[in-house]
C-alpha positions as CSV (number, residue, x, y, z in Angstrom):
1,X,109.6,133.6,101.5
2,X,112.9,133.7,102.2
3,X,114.8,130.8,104.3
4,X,114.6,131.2,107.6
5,X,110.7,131.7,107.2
6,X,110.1,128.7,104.9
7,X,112.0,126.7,107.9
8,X,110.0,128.3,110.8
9,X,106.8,127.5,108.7
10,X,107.7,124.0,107.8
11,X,108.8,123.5,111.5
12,X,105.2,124.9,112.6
13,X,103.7,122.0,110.5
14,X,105.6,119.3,111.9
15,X,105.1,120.6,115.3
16,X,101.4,120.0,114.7
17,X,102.0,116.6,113.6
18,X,104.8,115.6,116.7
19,X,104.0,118.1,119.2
20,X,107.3,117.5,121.5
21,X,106.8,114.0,121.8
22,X,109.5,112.8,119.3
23,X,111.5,114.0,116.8
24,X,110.3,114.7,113.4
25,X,111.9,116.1,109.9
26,X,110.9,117.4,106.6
27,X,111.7,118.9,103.2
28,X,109.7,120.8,100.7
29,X,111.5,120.7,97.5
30,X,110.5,122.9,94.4
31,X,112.1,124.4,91.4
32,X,113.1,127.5,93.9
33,X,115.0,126.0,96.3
34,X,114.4,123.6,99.4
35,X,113.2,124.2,102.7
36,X,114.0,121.7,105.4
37,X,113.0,121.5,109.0
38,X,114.2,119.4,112.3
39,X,111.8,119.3,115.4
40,X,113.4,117.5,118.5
41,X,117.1,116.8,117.0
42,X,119.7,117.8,115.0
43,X,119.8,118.5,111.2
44,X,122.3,115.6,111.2
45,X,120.3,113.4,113.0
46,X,119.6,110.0,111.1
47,X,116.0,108.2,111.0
48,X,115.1,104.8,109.4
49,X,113.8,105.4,106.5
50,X,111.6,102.1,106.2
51,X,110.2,100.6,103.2
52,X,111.5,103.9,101.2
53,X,114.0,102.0,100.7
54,X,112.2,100.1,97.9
55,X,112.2,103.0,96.2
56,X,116.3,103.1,96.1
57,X,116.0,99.2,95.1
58,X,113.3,100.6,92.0
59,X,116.1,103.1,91.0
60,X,118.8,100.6,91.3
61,X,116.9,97.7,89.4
62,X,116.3,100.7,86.5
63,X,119.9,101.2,86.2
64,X,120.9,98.2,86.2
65,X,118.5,97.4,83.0
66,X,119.8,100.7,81.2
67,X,123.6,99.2,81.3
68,X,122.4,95.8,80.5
69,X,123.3,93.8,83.5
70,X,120.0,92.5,84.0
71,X,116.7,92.4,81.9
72,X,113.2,92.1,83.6
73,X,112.8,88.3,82.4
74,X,116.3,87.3,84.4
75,X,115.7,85.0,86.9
76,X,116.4,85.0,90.8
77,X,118.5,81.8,90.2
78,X,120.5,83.1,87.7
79,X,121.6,85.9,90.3
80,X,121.6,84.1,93.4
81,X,121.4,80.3,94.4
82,X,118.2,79.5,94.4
83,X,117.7,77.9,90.9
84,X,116.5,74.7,92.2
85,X,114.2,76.0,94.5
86,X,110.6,77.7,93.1
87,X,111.9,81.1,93.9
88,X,114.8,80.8,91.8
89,X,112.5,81.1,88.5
90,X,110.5,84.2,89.4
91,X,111.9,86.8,87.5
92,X,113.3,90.7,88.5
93,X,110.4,92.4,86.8
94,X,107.8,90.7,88.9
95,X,109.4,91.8,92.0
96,X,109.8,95.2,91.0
97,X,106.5,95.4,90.7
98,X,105.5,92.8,93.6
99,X,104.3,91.0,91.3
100,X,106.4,87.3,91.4
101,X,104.1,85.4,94.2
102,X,106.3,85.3,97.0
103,X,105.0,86.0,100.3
104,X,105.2,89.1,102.1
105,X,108.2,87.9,104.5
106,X,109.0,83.8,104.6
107,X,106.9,81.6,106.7
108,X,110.2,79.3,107.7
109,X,111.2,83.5,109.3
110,X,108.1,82.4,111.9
111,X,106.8,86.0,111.3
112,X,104.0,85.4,114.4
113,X,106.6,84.8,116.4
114,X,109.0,87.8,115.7
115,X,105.8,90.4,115.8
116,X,104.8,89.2,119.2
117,X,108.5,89.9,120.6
118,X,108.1,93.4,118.5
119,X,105.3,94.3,120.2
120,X,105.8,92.9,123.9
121,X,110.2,93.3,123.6
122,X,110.5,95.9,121.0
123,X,112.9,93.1,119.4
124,X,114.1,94.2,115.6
125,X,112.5,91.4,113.7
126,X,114.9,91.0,111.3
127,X,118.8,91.4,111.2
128,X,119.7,87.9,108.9
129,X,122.6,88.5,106.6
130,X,122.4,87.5,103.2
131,X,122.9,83.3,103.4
132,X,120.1,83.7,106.6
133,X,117.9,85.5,103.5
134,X,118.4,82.4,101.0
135,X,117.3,79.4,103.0
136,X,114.7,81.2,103.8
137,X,113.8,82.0,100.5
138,X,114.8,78.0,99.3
139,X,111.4,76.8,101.5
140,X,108.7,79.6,100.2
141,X,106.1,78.6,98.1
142,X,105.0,80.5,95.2
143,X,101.5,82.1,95.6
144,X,99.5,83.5,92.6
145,X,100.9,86.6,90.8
146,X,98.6,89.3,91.7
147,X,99.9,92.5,93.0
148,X,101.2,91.6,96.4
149,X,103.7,93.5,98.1
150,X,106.3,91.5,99.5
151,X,109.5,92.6,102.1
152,X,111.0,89.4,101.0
153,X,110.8,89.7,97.3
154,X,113.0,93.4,97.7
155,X,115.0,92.0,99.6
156,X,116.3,89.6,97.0
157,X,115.8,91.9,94.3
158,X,118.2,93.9,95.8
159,X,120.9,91.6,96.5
160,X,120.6,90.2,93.4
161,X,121.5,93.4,91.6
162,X,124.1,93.6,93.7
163,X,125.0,90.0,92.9
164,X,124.6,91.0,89.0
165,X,127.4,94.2,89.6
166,X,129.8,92.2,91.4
167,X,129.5,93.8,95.0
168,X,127.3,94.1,98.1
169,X,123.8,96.1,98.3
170,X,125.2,98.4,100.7
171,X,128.3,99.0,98.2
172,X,125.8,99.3,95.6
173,X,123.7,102.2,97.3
174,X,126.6,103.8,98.0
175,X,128.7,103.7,94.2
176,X,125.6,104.4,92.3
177,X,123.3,106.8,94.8
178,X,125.0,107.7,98.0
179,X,128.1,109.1,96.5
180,X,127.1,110.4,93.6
181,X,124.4,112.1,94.2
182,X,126.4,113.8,97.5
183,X,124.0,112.0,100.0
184,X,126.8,112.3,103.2
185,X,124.3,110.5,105.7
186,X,122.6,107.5,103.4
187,X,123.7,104.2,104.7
188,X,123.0,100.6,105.8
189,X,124.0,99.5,109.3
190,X,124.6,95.7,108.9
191,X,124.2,95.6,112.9
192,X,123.5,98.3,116.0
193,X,127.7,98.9,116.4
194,X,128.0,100.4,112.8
195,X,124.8,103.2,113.2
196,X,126.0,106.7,113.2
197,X,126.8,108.9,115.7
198,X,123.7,110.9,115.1
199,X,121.5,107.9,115.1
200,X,118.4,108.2,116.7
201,X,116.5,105.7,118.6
202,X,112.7,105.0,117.7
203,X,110.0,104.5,119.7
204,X,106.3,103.5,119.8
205,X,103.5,106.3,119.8
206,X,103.3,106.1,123.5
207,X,106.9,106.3,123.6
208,X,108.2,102.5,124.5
209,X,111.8,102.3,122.8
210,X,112.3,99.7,120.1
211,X,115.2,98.3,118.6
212,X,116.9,99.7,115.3
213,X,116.0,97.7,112.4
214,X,119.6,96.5,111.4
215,X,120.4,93.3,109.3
216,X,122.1,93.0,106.2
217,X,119.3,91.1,104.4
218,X,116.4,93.7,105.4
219,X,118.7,96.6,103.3
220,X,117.0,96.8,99.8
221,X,113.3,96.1,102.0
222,X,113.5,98.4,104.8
223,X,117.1,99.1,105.9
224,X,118.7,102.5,104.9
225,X,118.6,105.3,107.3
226,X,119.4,109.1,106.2
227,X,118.9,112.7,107.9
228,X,116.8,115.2,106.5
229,X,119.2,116.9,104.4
230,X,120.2,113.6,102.3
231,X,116.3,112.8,101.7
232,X,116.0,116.4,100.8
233,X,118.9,115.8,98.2
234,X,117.4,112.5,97.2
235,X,114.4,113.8,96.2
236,X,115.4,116.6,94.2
237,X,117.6,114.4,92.3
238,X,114.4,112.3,91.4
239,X,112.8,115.2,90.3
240,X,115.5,116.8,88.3
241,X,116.3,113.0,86.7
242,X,119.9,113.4,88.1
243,X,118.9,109.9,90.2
244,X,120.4,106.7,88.1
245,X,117.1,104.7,87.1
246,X,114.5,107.3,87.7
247,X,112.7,105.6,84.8
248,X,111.1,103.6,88.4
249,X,109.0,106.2,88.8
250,X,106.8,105.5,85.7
251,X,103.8,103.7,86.5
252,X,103.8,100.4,84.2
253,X,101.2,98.1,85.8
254,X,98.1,98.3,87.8
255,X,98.7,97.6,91.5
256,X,95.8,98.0,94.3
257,X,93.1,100.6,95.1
258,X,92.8,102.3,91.7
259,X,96.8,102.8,91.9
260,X,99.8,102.1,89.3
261,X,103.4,100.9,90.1
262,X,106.5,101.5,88.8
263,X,109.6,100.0,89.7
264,X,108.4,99.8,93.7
265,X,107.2,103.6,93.3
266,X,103.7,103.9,93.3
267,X,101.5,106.9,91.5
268,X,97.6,107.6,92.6
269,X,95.5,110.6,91.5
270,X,94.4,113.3,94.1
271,X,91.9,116.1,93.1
272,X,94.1,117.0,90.1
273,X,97.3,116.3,90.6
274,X,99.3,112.8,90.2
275,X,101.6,112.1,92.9
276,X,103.9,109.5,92.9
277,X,105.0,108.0,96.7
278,X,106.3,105.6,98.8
279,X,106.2,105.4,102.2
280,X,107.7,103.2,104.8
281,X,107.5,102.1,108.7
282,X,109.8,100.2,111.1
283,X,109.1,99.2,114.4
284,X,110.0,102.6,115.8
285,X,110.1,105.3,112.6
286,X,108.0,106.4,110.1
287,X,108.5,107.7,106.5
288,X,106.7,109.4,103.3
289,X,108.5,110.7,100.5
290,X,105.7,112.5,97.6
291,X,106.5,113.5,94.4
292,X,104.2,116.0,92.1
293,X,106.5,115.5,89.0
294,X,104.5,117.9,87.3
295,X,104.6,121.1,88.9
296,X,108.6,119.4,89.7
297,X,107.4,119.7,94.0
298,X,108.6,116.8,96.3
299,X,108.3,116.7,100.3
300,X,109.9,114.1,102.6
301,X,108.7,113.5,106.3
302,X,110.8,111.6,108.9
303,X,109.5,110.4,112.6
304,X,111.3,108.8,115.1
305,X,107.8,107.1,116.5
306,X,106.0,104.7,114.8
307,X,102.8,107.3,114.3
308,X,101.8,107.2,110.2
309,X,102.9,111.0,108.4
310,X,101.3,110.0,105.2
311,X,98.3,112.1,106.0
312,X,100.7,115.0,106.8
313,X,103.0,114.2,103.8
314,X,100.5,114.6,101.2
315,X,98.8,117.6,103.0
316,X,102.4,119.3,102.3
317,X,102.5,118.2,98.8
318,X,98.9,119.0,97.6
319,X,97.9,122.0,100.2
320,X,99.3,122.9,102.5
321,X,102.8,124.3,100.6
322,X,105.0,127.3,101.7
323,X,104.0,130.5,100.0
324,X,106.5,132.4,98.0
């Protein structure tokens, strides 16, 4: 197939999935090449890429134990000021693998609150910078340390690797990811005024506009955003082991549901393969990045609407692939 045909049949698929409601993207990536495809926008145009972005934080943590900056038993409060506080003594590993007993986001954030104006206001939910994140994290208590996935444990697992390497997360991303890997639209808006051009807007299923999900804090959780041909890139680069810290992607621990995690990436068995996924969701996007590592096959699918693509993520993965 050559590449206009993988893209018209790739765009036929998402077409099933969106219909003309809102725009939608996705790559197929295999040891022959990639095929990508844009429905309702631009190549260029930039989606939040949710709790993907857990995945980047995975990678990063990785690295940063592979040149020795860190090592899974280092503390938060050795990173970040919180050592007199509870959360200071969980330690990098158990967030990686949402494992350290926080809760998912900090009660002192009033997290009924912030979903009502979500849902009524479309309000973004989050947007603290990094001091915000830390007296938020200094009131948490500590639950028991059973898989639980936790938005504010990756966000401080991010910023302390950043912390540990002497910069920012969003400097981070880009040195050791974005730039190397020649990712031109992979970035974190710290507020609305720094989004791209090419920025789309999201929206609810039914089409009510929501907010973007800016905030320095929320950028190792939830707050990259990337076009098609950068997630494309991305995931090739995990597949070929160009990515720094791809060493994430090995399941080391049991998580939920018969799954294993990695470093945030999670792998399940379907029929006979073994994929390994995240996937992420914002007030107004939606995400899923797949990965057969065996046969070296990895699809991405972007929506600006807040309607789940898992379902038509792993159909592209495990059946539903371009013929060659």
């Amino acid at each position: 197939m050559d590449g206009d045909q993988g893209e018209r049949w790739l765009a036929g698929r998402l077409r099933e999935l969106a219909g003309e409601r809102f725009p939608v993207a996705g790559a197929v990536v295999r040891p022959g090449g990639i095929v990508t495809a844009t429905v309702g926008a631009g190549p260029g145009a930039d989606y939040e890429i949710g709790s993907v972005s857990k995945g980047v934080t995975g990678l990063l943590y990785a690295d940063a134990l592979e040149r020795g900056e860190v090592t899974a038993a280092t503390a938060l409060g050795a990173l970040l000021p919180l050592a007199d506080v509870p959360a200071g003594g969980v330690t990098l590993g158990a967030l990686a693998t949402h494992r350290s007993g926080l809760p998912r986001v900090p009660g002192s954030a009033r997290p009924w609150r912030r979903t009502v104006a979500l849902w009524r206001h479309g309000t973004n939910p989050y947007g603290e910078d990094v001091a915000g994140l830390i007296e938020q994290a200094r009131t948490v208590r500590l639950g028991p340390t059973r898989p639980r996935y936790s938005n504010l444990g990756f966000e401080l697992l991010g910023h302390a690797l950043a912390a540990a390497a002497g910069t920012s997360y969003a400097e981070l991303v880009a040195e050791r990811i974005g730039t190397p890997l020649g990712l031109d639209c992979f970035y974190l808006p710290g507020d609305p005024s720094e989004l791209r051009p090419g920025a789309l807007a999201g929206r609810t299923g039914r089409g009510r506009p929501r907010e973007p999900w800016t905030g320095e804090a929320l950028g190792p959780a939830g707050g990259i955003r990337a076009d098609i041909g950068s997630m494309a890139r991305f995931t090739a680069a995990l597949l070929d082991g160009s990515a720094p810290g791809t060493a994430a992607l090995d399941p080391v621990a049991p998580f939920s549901g018969g799954t294993r995690i990695g470093a945030a990436w999670v792998t399940l068995r379907l029929r006979h393969l073994s994929v390994t996924m995240h996937n992420g969701g914002t007030g107004g996007f939606r995400s899923w990045l797949g990965l057969d590592r065996d046969s070296g096959t990895g699809v991405v699918v972007l929506a600006a609407a807040s309607v789940s693509v898992d379902r038509a993520g792993f159909a592209l993965l495990t059946r539903d692939r371009p013929p060659t």
